[in-house]
MITI-242022 format. One record per residue: x, y, z of N, C-alpha, C in turn; residue number from 1. Coordinates in steps of 0.05 Angstrom, whole numbers, plus 5000, padded with zeros to 4 digits. Layout:
residues N
PT   nu   nv   nw  cau  cav  caw   cu   cv   cw   n
PT    X    Y    Z    X    Y    Z    X    Y    Z NUM
...
end
This chain:
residues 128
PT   nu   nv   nw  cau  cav  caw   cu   cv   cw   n
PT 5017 4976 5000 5000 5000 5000 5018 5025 5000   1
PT 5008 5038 4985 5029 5071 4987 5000 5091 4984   2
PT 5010 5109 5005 5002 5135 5012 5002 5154 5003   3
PT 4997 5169 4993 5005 5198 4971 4983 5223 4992   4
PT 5001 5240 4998 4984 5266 5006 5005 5295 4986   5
PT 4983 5313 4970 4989 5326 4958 4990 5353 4971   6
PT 5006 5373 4968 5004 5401 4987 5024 5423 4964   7
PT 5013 5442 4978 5029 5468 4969 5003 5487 4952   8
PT 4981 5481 4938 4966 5492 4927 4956 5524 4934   9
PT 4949 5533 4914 4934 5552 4933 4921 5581 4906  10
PT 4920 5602 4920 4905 5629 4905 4931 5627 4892  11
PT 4935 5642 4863 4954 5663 4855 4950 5673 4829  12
PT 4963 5690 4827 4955 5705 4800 4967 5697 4768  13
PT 4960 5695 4749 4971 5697 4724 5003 5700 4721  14
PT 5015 5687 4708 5050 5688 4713 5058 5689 4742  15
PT 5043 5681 4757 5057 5673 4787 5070 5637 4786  16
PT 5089 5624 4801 5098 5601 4807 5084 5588 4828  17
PT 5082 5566 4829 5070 5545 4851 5098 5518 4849  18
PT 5107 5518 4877 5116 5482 4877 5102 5464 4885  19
PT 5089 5444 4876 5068 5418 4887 5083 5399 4901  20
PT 5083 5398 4924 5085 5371 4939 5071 5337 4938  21
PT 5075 5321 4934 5071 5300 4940 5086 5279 4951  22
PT 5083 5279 4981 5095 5258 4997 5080 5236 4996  23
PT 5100 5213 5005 5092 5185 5002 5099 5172 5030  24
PT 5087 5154 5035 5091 5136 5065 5082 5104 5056  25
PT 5087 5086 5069 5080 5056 5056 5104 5047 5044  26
PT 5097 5033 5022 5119 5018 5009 5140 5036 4991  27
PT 5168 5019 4986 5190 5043 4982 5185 5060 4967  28
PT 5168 5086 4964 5155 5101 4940 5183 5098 4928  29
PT 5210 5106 4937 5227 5114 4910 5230 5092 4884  30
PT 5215 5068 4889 5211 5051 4878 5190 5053 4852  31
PT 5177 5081 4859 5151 5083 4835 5155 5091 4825  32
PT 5138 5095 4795 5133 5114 4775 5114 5137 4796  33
PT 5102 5153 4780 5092 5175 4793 5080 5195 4774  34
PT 5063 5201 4771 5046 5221 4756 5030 5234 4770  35
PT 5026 5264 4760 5015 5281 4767 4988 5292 4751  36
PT 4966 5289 4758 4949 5295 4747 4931 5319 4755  37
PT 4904 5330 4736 4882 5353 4754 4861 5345 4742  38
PT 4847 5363 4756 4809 5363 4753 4802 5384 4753  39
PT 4789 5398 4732 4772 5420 4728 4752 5426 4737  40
PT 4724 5436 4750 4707 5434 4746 4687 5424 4723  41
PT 4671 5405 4714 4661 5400 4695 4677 5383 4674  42
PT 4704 5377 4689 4722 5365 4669 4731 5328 4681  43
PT 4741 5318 4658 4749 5298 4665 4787 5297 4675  44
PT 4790 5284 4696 4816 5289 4704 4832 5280 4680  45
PT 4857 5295 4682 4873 5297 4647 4910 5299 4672  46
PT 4927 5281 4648 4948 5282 4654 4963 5309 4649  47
PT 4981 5310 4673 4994 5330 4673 5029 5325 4666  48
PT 5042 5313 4681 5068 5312 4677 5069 5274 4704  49
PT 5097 5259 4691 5107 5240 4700 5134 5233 4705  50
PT 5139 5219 4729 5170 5215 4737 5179 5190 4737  51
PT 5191 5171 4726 5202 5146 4743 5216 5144 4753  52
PT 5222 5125 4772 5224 5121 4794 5259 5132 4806  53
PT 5278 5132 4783 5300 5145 4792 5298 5176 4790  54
PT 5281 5180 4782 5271 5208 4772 5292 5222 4748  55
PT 5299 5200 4731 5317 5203 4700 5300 5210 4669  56
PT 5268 5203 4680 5261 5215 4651 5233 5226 4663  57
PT 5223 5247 4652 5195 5261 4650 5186 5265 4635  58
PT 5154 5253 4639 5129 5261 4615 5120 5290 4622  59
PT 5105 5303 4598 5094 5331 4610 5074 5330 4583  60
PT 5042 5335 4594 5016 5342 4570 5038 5366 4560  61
PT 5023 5372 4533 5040 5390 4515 5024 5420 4534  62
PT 5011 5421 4540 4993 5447 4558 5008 5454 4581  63
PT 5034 5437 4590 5042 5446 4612 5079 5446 4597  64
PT 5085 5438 4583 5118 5429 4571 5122 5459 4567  65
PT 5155 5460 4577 5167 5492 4581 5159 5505 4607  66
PT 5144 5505 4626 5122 5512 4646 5124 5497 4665  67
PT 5122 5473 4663 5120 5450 4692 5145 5443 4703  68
PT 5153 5430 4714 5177 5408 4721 5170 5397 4740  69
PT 5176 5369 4729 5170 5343 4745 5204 5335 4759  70
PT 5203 5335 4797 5226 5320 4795 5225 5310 4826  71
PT 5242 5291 4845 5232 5275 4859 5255 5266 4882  72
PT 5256 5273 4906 5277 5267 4931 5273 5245 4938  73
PT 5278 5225 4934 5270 5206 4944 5283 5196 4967  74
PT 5304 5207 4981 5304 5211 5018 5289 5218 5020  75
PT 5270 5235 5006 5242 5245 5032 5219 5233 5017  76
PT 5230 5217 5005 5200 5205 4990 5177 5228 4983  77
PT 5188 5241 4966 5176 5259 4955 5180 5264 4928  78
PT 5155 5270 4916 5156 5287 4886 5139 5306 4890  79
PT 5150 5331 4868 5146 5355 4878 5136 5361 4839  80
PT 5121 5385 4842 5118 5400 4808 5115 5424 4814  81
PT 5139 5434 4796 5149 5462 4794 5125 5477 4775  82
PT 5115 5495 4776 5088 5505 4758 5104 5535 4755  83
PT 5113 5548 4736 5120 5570 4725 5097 5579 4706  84
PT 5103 5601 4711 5084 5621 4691 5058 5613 4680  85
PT 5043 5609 4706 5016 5600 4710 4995 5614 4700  86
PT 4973 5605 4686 4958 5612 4674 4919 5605 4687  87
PT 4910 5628 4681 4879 5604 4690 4867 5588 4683  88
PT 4885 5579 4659 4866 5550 4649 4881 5525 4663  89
PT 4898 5537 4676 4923 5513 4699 4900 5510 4729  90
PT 4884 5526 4736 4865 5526 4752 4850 5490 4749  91
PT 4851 5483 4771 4835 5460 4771 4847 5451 4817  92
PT 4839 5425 4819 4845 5400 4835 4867 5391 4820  93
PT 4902 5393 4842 4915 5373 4828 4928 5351 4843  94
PT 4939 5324 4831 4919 5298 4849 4964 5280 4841  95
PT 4970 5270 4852 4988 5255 4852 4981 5220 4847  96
PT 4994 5213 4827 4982 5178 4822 5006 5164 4829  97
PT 5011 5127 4835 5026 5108 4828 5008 5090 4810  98
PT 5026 5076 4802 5017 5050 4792 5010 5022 4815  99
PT 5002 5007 4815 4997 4983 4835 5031 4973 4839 100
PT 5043 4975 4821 5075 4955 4825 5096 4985 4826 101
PT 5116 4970 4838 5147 4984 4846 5146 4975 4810 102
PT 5176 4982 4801 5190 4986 4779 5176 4979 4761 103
PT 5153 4996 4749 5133 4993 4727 5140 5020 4723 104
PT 5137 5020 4696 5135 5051 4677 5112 5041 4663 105
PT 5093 5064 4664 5065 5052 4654 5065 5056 4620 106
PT 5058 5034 4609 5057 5041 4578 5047 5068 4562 107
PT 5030 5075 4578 5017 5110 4569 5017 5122 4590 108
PT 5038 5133 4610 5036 5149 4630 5010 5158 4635 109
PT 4998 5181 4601 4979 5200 4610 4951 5181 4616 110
PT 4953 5149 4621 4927 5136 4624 4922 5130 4644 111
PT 4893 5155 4662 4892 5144 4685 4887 5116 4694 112
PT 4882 5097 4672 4871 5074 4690 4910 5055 4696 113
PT 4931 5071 4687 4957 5057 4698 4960 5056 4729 114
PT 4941 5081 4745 4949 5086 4773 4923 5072 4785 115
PT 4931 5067 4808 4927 5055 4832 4917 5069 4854 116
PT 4941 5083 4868 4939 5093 4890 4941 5130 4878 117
PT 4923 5142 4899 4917 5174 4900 4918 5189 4921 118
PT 4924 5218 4915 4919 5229 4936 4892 5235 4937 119
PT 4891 5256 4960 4862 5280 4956 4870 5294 4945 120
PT 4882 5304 4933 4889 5340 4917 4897 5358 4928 121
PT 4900 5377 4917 4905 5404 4919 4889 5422 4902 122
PT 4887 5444 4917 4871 5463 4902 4887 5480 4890 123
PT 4896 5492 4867 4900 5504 4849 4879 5526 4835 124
PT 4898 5552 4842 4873 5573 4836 4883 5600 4825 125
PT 4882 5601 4797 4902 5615 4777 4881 5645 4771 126
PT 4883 5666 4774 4866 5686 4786 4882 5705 4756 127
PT 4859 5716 4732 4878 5734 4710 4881 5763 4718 128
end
């Protein structure tokens, strides 16, 4: 079982930065893949950016590439997403995933049905 709690969210304005937290507790997270996902209102949750497990390669939706960074301490069993030059369509719930297995890279990162385990979110709130 692995634990995911997501933090750091919050108000900010148009071209402001956010860092996203997601800590892990349970089994050796530095062992996972890891993706980051959100939720819109009215929307279906959509991939955002992904890490594996040494944190050597990252996925990023083309809506966030140049803008995001995905990257991951794994002494503190943590992955974190760097959000630059934020926009209000970046506004949503954003939600941290694994997959069910240690050393799996999921064949389509951006497919929620690869993850398993979730957080609750974060609120994300991009103000023009």
């Amino acid at each position: 079982q692995v634990q995911l709690v997501e933090s750091g969210g919050g108000l900010v304005q148009a071209g402001d930065s956010l860092r996203l937290s997601c800590a892990a507790s349970g089994r050796t997270f530095s062992s996972y893949f890891t993706g980051w996902f959100r939720q819109a209102p009215g929307k279906e949750r959509e991939f955002v950016a992904g890490i594996n497990w040494r944190g050597t390669r990252t996925y990023y939706a083309d809506s966030v590439k140049g803008r995001f960074t995905d990257s991951r301490d794994n002494a503190k069993n943590t992955v974190y997403l760097q959000m630059n030059s934020l926009k209000p369509e970046d506004t949503a719930v954003y939600y941290c995933g694994a997959p069910r297995n240690s050393h799996y890279v999921p064949t389509r990162p951006s497919n929620l049905r690869e993850y398993t385990y979730w957080g609750q979110g974060t609120q994300v709130t991009v103000s023009s």
